[in-house]
C-alpha positions as CSV (number, residue, x, y, z in Angstrom):
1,X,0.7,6.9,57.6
2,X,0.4,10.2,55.9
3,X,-3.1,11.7,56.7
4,X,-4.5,14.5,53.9
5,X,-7.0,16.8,54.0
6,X,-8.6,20.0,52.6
7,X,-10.8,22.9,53.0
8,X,-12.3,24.9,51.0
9,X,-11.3,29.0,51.4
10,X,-12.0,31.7,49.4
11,X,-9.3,34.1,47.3
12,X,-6.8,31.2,47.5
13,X,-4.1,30.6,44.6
14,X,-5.0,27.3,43.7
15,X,-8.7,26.7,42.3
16,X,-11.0,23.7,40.7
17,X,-11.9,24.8,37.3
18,X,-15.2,22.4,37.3
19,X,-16.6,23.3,41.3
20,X,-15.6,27.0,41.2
21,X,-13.6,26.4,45.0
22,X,-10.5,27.9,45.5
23,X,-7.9,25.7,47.8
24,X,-4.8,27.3,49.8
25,X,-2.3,24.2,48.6
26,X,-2.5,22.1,45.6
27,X,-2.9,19.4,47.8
28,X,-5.6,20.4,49.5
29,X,-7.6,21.0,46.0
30,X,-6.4,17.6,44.8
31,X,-7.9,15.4,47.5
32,X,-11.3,17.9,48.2
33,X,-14.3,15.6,47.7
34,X,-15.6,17.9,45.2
35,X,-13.2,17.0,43.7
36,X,-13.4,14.3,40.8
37,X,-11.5,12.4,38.1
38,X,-11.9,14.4,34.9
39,X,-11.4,17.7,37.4
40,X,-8.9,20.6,36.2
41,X,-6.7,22.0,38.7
42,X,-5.1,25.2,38.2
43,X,-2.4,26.8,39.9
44,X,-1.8,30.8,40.4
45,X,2.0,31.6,40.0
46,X,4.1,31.3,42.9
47,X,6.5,28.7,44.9
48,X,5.1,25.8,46.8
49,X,6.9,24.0,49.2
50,X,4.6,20.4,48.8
51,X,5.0,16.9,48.4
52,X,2.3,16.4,45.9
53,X,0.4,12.5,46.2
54,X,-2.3,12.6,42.9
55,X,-4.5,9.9,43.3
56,X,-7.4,10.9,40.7
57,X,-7.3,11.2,37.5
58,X,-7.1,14.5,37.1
59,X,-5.4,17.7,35.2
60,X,-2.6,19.9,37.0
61,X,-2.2,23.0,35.3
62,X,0.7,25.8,36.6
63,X,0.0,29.5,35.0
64,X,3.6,29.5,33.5
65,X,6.3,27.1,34.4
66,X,9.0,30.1,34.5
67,X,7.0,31.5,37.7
68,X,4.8,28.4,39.2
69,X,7.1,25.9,41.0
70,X,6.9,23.2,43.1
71,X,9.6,22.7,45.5
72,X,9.5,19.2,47.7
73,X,9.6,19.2,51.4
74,X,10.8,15.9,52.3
75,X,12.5,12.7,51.0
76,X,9.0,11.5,49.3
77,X,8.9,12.0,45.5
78,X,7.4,15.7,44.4
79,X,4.6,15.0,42.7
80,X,3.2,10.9,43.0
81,X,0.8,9.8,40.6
82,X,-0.7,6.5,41.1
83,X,-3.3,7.3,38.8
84,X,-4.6,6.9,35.6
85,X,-5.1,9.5,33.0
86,X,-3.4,12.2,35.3
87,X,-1.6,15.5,33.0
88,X,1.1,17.8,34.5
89,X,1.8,21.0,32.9
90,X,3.6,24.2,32.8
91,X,5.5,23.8,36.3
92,X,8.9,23.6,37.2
93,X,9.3,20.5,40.0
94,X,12.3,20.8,41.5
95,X,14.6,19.6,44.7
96,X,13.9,15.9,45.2
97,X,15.4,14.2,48.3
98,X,18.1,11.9,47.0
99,X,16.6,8.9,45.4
100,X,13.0,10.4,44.2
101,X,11.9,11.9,41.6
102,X,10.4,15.4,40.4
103,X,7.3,13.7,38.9
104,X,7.0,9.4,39.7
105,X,4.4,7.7,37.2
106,X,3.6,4.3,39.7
107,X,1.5,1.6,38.0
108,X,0.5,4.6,35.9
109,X,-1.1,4.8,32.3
110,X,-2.1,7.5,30.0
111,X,-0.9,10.1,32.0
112,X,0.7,13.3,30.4
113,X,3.6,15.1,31.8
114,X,4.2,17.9,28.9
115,X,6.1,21.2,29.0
116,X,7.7,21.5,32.5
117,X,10.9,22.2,34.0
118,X,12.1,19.2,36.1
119,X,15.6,20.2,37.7
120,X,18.1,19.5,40.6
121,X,16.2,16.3,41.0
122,X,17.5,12.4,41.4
123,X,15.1,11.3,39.2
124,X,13.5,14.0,37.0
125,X,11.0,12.0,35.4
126,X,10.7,7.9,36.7
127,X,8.0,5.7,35.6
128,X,7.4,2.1,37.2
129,X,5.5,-0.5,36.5
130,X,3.8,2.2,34.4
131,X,2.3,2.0,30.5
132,X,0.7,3.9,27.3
133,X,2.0,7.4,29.0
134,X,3.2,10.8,27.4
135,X,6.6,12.9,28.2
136,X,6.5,15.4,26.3
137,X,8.6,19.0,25.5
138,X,10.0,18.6,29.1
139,X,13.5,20.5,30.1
140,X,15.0,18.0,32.1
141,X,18.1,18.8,34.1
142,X,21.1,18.8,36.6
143,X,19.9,15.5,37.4
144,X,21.2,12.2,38.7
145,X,19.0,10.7,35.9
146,X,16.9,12.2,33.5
147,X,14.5,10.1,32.6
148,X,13.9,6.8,34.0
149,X,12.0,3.9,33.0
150,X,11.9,0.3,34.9
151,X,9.7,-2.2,33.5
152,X,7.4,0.0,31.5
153,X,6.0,-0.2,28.3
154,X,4.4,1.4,25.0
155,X,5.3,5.0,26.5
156,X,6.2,7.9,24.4
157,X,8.9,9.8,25.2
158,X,9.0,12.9,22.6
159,X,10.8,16.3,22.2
160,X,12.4,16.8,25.4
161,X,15.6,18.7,26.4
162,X,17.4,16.2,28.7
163,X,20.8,18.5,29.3
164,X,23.6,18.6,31.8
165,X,22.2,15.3,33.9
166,X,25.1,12.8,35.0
167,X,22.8,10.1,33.1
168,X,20.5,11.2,30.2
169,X,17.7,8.0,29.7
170,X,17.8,5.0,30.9
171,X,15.5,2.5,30.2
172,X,15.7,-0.6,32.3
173,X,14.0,-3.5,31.8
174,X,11.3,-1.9,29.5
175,X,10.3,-2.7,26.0
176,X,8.3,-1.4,23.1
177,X,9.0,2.2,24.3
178,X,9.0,5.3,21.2
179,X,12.0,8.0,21.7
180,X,12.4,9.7,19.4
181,X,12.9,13.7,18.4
182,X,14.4,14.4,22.1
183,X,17.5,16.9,21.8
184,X,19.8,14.9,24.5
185,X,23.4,16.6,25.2
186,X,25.8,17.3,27.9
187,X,25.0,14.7,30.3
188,X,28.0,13.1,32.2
189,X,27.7,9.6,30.9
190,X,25.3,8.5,28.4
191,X,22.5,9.6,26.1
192,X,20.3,7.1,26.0
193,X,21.5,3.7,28.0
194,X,18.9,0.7,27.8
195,X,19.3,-2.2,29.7
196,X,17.9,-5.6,28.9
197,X,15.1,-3.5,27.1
198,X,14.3,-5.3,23.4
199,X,11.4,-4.1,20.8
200,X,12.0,-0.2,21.5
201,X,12.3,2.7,18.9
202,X,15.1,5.1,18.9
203,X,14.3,7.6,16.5
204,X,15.1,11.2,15.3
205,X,17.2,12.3,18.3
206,X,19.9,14.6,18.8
207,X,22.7,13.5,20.6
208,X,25.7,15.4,21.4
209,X,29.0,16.1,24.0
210,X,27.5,13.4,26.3
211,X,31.1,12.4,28.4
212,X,30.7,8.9,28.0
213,X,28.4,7.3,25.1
214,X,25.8,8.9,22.8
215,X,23.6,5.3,22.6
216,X,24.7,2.3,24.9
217,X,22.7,-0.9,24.9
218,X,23.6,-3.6,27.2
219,X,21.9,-7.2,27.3
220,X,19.0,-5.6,24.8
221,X,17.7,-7.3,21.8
222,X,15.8,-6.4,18.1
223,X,15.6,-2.4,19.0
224,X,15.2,0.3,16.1
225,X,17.7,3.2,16.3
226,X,17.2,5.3,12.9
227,X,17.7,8.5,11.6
228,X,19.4,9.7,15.0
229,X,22.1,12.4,15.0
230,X,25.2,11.2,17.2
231,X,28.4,13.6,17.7
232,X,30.9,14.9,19.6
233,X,30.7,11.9,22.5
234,X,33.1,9.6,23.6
235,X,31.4,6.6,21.7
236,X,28.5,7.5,19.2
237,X,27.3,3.9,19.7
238,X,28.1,1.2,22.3
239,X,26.6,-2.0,22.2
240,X,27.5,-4.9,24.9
241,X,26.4,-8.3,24.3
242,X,23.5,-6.7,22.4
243,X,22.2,-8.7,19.6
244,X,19.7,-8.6,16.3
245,X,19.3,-4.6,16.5
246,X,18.6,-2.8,13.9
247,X,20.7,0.7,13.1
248,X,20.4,2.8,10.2
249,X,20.3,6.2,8.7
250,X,22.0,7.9,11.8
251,X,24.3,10.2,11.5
252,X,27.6,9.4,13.5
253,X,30.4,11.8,13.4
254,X,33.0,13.7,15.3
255,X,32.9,11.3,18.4
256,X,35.9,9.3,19.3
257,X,35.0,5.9,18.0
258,X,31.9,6.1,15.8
259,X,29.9,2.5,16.1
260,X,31.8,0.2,19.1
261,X,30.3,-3.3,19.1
262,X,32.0,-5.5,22.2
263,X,30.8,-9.4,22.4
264,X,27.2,-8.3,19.8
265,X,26.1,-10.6,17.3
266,X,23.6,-10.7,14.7
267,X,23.0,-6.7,13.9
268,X,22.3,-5.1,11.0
269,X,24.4,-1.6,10.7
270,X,23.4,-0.2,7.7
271,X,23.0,3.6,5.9
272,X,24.8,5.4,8.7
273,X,27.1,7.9,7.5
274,X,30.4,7.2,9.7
275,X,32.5,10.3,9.6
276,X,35.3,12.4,10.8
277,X,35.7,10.3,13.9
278,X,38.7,11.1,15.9
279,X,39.7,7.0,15.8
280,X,37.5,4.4,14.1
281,X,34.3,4.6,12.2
282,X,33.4,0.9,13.1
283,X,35.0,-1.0,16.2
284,X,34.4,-4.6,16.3
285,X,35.8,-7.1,19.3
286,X,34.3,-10.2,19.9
287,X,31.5,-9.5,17.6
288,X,30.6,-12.1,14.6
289,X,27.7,-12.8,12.0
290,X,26.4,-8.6,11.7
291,X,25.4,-7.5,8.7
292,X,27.7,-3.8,8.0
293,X,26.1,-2.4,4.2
294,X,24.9,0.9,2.7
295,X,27.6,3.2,5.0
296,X,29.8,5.9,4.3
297,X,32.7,5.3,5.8
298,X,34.3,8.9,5.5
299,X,37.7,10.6,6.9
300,X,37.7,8.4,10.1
301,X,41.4,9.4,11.2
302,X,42.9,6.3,12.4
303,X,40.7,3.9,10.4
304,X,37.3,3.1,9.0
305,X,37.0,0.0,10.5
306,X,39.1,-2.1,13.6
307,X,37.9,-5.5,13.2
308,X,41.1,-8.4,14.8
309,X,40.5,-11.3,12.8
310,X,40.8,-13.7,15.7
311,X,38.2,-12.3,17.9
312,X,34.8,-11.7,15.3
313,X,34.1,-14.0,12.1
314,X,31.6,-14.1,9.5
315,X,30.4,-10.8,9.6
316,X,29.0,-9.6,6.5
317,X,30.1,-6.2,4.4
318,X,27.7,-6.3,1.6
319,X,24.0,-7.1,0.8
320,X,25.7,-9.7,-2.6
321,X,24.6,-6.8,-4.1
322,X,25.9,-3.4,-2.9
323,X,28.2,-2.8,0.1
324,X,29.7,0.3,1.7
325,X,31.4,3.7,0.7
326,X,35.2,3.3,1.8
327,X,36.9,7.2,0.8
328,X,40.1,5.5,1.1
329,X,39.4,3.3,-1.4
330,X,40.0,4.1,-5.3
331,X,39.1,2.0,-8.1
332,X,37.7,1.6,-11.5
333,X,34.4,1.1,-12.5
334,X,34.7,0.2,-16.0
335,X,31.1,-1.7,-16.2
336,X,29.6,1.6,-15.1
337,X,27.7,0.0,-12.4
338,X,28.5,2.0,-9.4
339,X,30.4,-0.8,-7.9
340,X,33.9,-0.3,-7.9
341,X,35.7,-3.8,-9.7
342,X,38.3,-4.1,-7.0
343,X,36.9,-5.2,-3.6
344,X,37.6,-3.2,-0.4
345,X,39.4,-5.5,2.3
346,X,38.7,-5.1,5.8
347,X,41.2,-7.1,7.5
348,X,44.2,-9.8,6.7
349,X,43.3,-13.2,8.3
350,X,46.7,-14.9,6.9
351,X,46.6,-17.6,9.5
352,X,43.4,-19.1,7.6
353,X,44.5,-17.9,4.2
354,X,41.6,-15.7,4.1
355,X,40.0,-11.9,3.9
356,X,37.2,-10.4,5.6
357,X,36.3,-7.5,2.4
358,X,33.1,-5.9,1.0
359,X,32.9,-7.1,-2.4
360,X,30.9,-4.7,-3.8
361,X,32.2,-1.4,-2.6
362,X,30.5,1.7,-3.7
363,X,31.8,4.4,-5.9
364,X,30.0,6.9,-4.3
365,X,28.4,7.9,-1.3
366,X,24.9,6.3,-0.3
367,X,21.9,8.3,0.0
368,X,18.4,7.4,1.0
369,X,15.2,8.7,0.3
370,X,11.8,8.3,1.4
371,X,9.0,9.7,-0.3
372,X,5.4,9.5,0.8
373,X,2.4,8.9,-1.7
374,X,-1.2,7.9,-1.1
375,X,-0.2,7.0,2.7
376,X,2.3,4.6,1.1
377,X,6.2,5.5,2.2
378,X,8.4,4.6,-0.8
379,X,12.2,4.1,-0.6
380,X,14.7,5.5,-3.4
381,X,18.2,4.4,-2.5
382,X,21.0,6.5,-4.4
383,X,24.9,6.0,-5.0
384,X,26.1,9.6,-6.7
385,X,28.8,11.9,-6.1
386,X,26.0,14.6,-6.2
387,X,24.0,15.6,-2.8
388,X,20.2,15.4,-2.8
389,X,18.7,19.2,-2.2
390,X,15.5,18.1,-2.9
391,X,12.9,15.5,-4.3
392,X,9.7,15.9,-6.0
393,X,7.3,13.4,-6.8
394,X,4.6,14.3,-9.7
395,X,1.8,11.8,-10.5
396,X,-0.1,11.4,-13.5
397,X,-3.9,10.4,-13.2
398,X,-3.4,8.0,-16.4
399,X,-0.6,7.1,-14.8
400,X,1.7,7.3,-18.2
401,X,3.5,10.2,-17.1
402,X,4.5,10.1,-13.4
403,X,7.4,12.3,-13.0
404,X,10.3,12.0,-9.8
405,X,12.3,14.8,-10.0
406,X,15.5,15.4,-8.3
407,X,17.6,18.4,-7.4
408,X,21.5,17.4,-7.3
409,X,24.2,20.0,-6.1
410,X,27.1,18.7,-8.0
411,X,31.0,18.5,-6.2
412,X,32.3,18.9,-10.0
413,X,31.7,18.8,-13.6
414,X,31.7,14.8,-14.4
415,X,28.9,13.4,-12.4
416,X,26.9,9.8,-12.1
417,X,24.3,8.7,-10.7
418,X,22.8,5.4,-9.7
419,X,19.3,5.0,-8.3
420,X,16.8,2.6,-7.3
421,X,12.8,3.5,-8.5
422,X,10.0,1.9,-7.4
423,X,7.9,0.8,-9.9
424,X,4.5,1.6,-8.0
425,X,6.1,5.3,-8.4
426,X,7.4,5.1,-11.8
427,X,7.5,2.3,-13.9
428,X,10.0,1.3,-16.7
429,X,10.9,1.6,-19.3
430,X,12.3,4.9,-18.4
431,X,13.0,8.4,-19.6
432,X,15.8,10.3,-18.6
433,X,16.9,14.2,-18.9
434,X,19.1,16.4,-16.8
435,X,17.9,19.9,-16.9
436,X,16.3,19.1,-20.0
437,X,19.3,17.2,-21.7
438,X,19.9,13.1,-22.1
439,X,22.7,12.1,-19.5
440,X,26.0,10.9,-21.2
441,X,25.5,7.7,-20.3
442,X,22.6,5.5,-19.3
443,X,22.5,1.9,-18.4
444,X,19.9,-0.4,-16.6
445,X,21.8,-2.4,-14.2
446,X,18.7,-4.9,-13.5
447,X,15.5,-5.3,-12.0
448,X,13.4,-7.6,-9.9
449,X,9.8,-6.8,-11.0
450,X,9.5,-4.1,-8.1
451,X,12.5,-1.7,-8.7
452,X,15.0,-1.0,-11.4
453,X,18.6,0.1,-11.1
454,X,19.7,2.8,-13.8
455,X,22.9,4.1,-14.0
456,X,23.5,7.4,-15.9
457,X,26.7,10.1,-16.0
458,X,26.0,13.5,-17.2
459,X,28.3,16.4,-17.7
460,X,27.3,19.8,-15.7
461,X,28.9,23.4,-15.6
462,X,26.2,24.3,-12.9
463,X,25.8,24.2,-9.6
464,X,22.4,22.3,-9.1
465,X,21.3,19.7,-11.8
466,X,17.5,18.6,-12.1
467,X,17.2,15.4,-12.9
468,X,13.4,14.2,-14.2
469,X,12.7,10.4,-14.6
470,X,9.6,9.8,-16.4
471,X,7.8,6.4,-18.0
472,X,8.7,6.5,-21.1
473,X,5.5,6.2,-23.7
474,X,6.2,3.8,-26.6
475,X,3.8,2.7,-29.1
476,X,3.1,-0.5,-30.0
477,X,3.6,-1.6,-33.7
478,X,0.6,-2.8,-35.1
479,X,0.3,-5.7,-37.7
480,X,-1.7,-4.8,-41.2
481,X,-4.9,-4.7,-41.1
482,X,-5.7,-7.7,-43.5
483,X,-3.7,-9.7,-41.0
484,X,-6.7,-9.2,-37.8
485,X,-9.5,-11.1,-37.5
486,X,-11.7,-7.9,-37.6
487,X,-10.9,-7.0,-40.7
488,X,-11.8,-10.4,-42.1
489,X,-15.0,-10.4,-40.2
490,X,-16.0,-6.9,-41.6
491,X,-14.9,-8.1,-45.4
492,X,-17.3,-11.2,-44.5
493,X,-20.3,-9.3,-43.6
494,X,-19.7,-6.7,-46.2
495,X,-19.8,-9.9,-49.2
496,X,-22.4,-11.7,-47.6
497,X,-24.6,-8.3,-47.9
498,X,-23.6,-7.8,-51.2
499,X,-24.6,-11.7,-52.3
500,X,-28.0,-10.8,-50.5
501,X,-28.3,-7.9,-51.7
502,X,-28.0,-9.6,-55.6
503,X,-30.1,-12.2,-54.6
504,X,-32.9,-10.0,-53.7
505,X,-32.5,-7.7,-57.0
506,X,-32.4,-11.2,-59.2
507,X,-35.6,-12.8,-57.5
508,X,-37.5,-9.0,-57.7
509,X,-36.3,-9.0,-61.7
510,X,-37.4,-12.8,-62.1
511,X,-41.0,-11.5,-60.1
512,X,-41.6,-8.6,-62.6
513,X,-40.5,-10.8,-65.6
514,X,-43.4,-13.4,-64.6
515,X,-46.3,-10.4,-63.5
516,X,-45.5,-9.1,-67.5
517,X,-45.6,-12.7,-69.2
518,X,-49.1,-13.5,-66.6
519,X,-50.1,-10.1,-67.4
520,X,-49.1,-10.8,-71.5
521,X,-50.9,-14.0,-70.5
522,X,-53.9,-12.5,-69.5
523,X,-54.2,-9.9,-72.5
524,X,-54.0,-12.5,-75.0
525,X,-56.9,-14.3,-73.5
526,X,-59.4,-11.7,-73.7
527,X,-59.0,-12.4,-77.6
528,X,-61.4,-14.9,-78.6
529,X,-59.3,-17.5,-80.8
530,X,-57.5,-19.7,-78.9
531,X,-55.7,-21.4,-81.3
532,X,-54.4,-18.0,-82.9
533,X,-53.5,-17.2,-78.8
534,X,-51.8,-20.9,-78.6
535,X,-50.0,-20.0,-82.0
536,X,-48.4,-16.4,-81.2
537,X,-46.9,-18.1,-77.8
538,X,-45.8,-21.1,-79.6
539,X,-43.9,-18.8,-82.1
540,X,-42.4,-16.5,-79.3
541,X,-41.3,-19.7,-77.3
542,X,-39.4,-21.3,-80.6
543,X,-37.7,-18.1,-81.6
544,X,-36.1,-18.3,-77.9
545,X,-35.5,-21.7,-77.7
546,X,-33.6,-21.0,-81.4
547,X,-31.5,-18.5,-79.7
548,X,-30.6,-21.2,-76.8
549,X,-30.2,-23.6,-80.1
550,X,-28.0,-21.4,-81.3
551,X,-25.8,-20.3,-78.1
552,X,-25.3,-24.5,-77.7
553,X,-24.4,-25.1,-81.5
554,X,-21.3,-22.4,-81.6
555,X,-20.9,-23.8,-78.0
556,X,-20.5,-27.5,-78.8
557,X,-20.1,-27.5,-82.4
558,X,-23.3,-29.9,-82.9
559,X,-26.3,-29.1,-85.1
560,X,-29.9,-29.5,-83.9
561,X,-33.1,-29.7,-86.5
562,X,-35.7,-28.7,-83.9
563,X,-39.4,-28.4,-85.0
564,X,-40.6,-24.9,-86.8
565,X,-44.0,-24.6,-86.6
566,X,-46.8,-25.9,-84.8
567,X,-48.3,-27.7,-87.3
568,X,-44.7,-30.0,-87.7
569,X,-45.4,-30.2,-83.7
570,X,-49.1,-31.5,-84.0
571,X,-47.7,-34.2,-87.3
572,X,-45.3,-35.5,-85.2
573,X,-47.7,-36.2,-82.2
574,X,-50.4,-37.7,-84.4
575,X,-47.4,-39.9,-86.1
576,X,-46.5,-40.8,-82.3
577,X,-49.7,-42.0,-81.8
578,X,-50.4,-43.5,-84.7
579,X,-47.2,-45.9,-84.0
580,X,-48.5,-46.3,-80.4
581,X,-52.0,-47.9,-81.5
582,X,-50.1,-50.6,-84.2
């Protein structure tokens, strides 16, 4: 059992930021009582000849990794951590025994191991048992191994140089792991090799002149590997007995065999560009039911793809949609659909009377896009034989006149296009110029409520081509006016005032009419003869009532004898009576 301990002296090179004391070996500072977790440790340049054991979580900080190193003494690992939280920095670790490691992460998590040299090492970097930690802008090599992981999880491996190791990462029996923007290259065997490891990201990596394999996965399940750069290997990719992973958007060229897939099932290969691999883009032996769609297949020397037909089946070259870009295959497009008419075979399978084939090869190379808009990342998937330099996306607030603007650098004269546009950028129907000019040709393909597929050619003498897609504005045609219901309503109103309106001016005329005849009414009875009163307004009522007579004679051609005179009135009464009595 290794006993520790430390003493505090004055002037030394390594010193407690927190307590002030100053410590003659990192060691000694690290397990000081005054010492405690959350403690900084910082070292003086200079070469230490330690076997470090950190125990607290604490920060070790070198003054400049060029000049502060840490050499180990004996067959222990360098620098153990066996605690949380614990961050390494600006050293270079170097000279474990055979079998340990520069820096060892046991049952470790949220530790930080970030800009340090780890060299001449077994292990440069080895976590076990270890979780949620950070390796990060390390230069990692002449190392047995790299980096090494055994049964560790959610770790973050990011921007590292892993060079010249005989093994580059390996991941062993560790899922849900990030890698991703780590430049990987000259290492004796692989890249990046997982082993029975599922649910891990593979991102944005550099990978090149590895001796063996770029990216090997053996026994390991439903992994991402995207957007990686993989040349100049033996194999870009080599999966064995590797199923339901998912690769796309890597670029795989110049190696020996692009994409080797021995006794895997169930991937999805698709949007890689395959190219100017020294034998076959796409090796398949013993592989069946993965899905190969979205690729450029380009200037593979001995073939795009090696698939025998008796050893893998019912693998899939298209999406019933689209499939892959084949440069040895010509054809016709005369439905201008960027689908070529003729489909592109991948191997003979005369003893069933069958072909393997991609039924919808491309006419031009896939390209893929992603833009990002109100946190939202938004693919655009093109098929052109122009290059994207450059995208542009230019919302509207009223959202009538969002604009995505390309920039094309055209490989000749007679160009098309075919892309896919989200409609929560821009949404149809559509409006199309090319440097300010309508394309030659423009056809929608189709659309399923969330993207549409436009096809367009266009005819260019320059070198780059802008190409603006816009919502295009149309207005609606309106029926007449007397045809709405408003307008009927308003007429309505407006004649119902109006009849009011008369209504009111007939009962004020008919008022004033009776005030004059009460007012007539009450002149004449100020004179003092009634019957000479009675008599005036019997004579103005008959000389009206002859002018109704009068109107209803010429009316109905009938003639009425109506009394004259009051006194013929009062003879006729008195007859009445008369006749009454008897």
């Amino acid at each position: 059992m290794l006993l520790l301990t430390a003493s505090a002296k004055p002037q030394m090179p390594v010193h407690n930021i927190d307590t002030g004391i100053d410590y003659a070996t990192i060691q000694e500072a690290i397990i000081a009582k005054e010492t405690l977790n959350g403690h900084t440790i910082y070292v003086d340049a200079g070469t230490y000849h330690e076997n470090l054991v950190v125990n607290r979580s604490i920060s070790l900080i070198g003054k400049d990794k060029s000049n502060t190193t840490i050499i180990g003494l004996a067959p222990p690992n360098i620098i153990y951590v066996t605690a949380n939280n614990v961050k390494i920095a600006q050293f270079t670790i170097q000279e474990s025994a055979y079998g340990y490691s520069s820096v060892y992460l046991y049952c470790s998590k949220g530790s930080n191991i970030t800009d340090n040299i780890l060299r001449n090492s077994y292990y440069g970097v080895q976590l076990y048992n270890s979780t949620n930690n950070s390796i990060y802008e390390n230069l990692i090599k002449d190392c047995e191994y790299g980096i090494r992981y055994y049964n560790s999880t959610g770790n973050i491996l990011s921007k590292n140089t892993v060079t010249n190791n005989k093994n580059g990462i390996h991941i062993d029996i560790s899922n849900n792991n990030n890698i991703f923007e780590n430049n990987i290259t000259l290492n004796q065997w692989n890249g990046i090799y997982l082993f029975h490891s599922s649910n891990n990201t593979i991102s944005d990596n550099t990978l090149t002149l590895n001796g063996a394999r770029g990216i090997r996965l053996n026994d390991s399940t439903n992994n991402t590997i995207s957007k990686n750069t993989v040349s100049k290997n033996e194999h870009g990719f080599d999966l064995y007995e590797s199923n339901k992973n998912n690769i796309h958007l890597n670029i795989v060229s110049n190696n020996t065999d692009g994409i080797w897939l021995m006794e895997s099932s169930q991937n999805i290969i698709c949007a890689n560009t395959v190219s100017n691999n020294s034998q076959y883009g796409l090796r398949l032996l013993n592989s069946s039911y993965n899905k190969v769609f979205h690729n450029n297949f380009i200037n593979n020397t001995l073939k795009s793809v090696e698939q025998p037909s008796d050893t893998s089946i019912a693998n899939l070259w298209d999406n019933f949609f689209e499939g892959n870009y084949w440069i040895d295959h010509k054809g016709n497009d005369t439905n201008k659909d960027g689908i070529i008419d003729t489909p592109y075979i991948i191997d003979q399978r005369t003893w069933l009377g069958i072909h393997s084939m991609d039924n919808y090869p491309l006419i031009g190379t896939f390209q893929h896009l992603n833009l990002q808009f109100n946190n939202q990342s938004y693919s655009i998937e093109i098929v052109s034989n122009s290059t994207i330099a450059d995208a542009q996306y230019n919302p509207d607030p009223e959202n009538e006149e969002n604009k995505l603007i390309l920039k094309l650098i055209n490989p000749q004269n007679a160009s098309f296009c075919r892309i896919s546009i989200p409609h929560a950028l821009v949404k149809p129907p559509y409006s199309i110029t090319l440097n300010n000019n309508s394309p030659t040709h423009n056809n929608t393909i189709r659309t399923n409520g969330t993207h549409t597929w436009i096809y367009f050619e266009y005819n260019n003498t320059q070198h780059a081509t802008t190409i603006t897609l816009m919502h295009k504005v149309t207005p609606i045609p309106q029926p007449p006016i007397w045809t709405q219901w408003p307008f009927w309503e308003v007429v309505g109103l407006t004649a119902l005032a109006v009849i009011l309106s008369l209504f009111n001016i007939k009962n004020h005329l008919t008022i004033k009419r009776q005030k004059n005849l009460i007012h007539l009414y009450e002149e004449k009875l100020k004179k003092a003869d009634p019957l000479v009163i009675a008599r005036e307004l019997f004579t103005a009522d008959v000389q009206s009532r002859q002018i109704k007579i009068a109107k209803f004679e010429d009316k109905y051609g009938l003639k009425i004898q109506p009394h004259n005179t009051l006194e013929d009135i009062i003879r006729s009464i008195k007859s009445k009576r008369k006749e009454s009595e008897n």
